[in-house]
FISE-842433 format. One record per residue: residue number from 1; residue in one letter; x, y, z of N, C-alpha, C in turn. Coordinates in pm, whole numbers. Atoms other than C-alpha are relative to their C-alpha. Layout:
N
{NUM; A; {X; Y; Z}; {X; Y; Z}; {X; Y; Z}}
...
This chain:
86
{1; X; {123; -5; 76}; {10214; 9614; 8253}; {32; 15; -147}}
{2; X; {-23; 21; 152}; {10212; 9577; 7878}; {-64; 89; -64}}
{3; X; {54; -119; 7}; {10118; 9868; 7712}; {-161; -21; -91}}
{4; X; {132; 25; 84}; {9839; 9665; 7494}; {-115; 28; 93}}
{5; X; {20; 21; -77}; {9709; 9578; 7822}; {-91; 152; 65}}
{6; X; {73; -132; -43}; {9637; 9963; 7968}; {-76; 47; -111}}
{7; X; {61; -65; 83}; {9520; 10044; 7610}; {-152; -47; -45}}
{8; X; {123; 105; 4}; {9239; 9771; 7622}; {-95; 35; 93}}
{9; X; {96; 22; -109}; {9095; 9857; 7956}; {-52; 169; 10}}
{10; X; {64; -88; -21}; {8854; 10107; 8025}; {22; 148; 95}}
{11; X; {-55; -122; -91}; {8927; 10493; 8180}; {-55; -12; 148}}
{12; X; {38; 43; -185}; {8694; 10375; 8544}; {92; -110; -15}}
{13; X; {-97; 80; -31}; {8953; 10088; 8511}; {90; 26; 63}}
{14; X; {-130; -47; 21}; {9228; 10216; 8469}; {19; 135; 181}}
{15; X; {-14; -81; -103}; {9142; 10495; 8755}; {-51; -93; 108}}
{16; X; {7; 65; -114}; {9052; 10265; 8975}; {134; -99; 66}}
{17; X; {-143; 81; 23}; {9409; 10067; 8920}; {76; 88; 100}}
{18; X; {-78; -44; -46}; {9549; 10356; 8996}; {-43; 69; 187}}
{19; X; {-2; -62; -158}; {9409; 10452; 9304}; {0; -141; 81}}
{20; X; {-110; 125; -71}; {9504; 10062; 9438}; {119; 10; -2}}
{21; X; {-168; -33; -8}; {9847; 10136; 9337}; {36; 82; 127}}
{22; X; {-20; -118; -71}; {9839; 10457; 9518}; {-11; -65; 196}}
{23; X; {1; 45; -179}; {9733; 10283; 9872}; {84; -105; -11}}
{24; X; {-131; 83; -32}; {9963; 9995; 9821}; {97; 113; 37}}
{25; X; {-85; -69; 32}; {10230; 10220; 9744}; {12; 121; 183}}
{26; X; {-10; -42; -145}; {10133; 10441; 10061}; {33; -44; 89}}
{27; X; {-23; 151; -112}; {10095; 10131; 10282}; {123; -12; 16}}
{28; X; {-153; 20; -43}; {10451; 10031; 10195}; {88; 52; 36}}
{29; X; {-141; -106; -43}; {10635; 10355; 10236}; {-70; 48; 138}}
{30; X; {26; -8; -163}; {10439; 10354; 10573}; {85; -52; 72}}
{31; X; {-49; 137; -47}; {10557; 10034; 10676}; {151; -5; -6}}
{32; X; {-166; 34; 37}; {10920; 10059; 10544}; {29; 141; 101}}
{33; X; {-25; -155; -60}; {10956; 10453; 10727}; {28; -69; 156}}
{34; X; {-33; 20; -133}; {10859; 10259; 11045}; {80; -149; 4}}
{35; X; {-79; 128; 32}; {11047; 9924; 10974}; {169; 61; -7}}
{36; X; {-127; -76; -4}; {11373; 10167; 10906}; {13; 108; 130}}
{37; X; {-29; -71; -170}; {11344; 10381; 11250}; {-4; -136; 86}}
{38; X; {-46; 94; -99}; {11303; 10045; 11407}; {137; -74; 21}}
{39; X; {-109; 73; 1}; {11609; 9889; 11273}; {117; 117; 17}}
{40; X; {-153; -107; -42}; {11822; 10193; 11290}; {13; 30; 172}}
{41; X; {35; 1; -173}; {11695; 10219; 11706}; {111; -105; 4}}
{42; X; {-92; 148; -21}; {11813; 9876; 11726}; {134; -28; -21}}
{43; X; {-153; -21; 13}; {12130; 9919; 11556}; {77; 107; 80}}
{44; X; {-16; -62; -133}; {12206; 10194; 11793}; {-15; 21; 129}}
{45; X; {86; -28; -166}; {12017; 10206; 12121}; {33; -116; 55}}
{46; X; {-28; 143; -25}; {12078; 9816; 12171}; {101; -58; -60}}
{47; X; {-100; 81; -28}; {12335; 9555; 12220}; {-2; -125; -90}}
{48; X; {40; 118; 103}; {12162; 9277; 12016}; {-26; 38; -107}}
{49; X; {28; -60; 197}; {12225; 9383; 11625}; {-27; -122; -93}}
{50; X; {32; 78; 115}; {12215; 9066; 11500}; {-143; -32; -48}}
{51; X; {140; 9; 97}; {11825; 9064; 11451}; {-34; 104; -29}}
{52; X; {44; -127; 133}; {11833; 9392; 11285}; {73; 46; -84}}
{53; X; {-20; -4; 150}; {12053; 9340; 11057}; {-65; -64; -73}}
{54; X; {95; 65; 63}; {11848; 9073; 10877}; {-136; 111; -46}}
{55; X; {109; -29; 36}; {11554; 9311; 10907}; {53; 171; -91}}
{56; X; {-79; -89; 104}; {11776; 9586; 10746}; {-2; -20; -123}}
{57; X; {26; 84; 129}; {11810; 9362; 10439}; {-145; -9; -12}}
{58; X; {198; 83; 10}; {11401; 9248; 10477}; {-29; 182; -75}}
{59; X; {64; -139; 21}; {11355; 9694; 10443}; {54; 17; -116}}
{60; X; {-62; -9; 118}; {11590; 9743; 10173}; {-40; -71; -124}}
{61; X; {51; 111; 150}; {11467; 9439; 9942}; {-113; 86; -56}}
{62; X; {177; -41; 39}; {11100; 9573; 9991}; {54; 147; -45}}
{63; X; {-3; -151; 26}; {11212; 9932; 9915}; {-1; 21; -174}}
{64; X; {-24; -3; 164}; {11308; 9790; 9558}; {-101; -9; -79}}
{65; X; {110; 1; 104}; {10945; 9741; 9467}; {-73; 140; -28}}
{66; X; {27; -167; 56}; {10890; 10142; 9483}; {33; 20; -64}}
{67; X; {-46; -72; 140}; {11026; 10252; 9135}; {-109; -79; -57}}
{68; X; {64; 103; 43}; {10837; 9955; 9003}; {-209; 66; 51}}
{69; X; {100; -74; -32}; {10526; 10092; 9149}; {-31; 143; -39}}
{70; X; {-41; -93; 100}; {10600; 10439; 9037}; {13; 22; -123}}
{71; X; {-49; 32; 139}; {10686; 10348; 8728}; {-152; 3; -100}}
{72; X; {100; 11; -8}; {10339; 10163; 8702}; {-126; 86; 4}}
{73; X; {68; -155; -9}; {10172; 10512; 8824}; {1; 79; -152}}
{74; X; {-25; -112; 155}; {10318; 10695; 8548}; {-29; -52; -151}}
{75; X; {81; 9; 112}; {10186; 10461; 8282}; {-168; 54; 9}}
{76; X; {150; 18; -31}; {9850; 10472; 8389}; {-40; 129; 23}}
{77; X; {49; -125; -1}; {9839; 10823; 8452}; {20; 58; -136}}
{78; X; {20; -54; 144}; {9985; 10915; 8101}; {-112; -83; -115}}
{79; X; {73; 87; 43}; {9743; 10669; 7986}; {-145; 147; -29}}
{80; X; {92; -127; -32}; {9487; 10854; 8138}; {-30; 173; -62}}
{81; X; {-31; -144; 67}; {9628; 11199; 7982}; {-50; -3; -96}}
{82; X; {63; -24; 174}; {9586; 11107; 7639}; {-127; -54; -18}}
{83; X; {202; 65; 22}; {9225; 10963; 7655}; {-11; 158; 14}}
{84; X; {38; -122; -55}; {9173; 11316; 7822}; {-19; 121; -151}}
{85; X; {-26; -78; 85}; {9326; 11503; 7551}; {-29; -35; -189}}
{86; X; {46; 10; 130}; {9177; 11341; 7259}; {-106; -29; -30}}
């Protein structure tokens, strides 16, 4: 996000941004929690690893868009701060 960008849009914007972030962001570290107990089962409990390694890689890629999301949070909340405080 571009910082002109958060400084343009309105404080119900902006809190509404962030509470989409916030359920993506949930959603995915749902999804990846049970996507990583499945592939670690699989890599242990079973005989056939070769389709969970692939999905090992598939959890790991997606894991890289959490900081990025985070990141995202923490403009928008310090955003949020200084409207507050001035």
């Amino acid at each position: 996000m571009k910082k002109n960008d958060i400084k343009s849009k309105s404080s119900e914007k902006l809190q509404s941004e962030l509470k989409v972030i916030k359920a993506i962001t949930g959603t995915l570290i749902g999804t990846l929690i049970l996507l990583f107990a499945l592939v670690f089962y699989g890599l242990f409990a079973t005989d056939k690893k070769g389709v969970f390694i692939p999905l090992l890689m598939v959890a790991i890629s997606c894991s890289a868009i959490l900081p990025l999301q985070f990141i995202s949070m923490k403009k928008i909340k310090a955003e949020l701060d200084s409207r507050e405080n001035s």
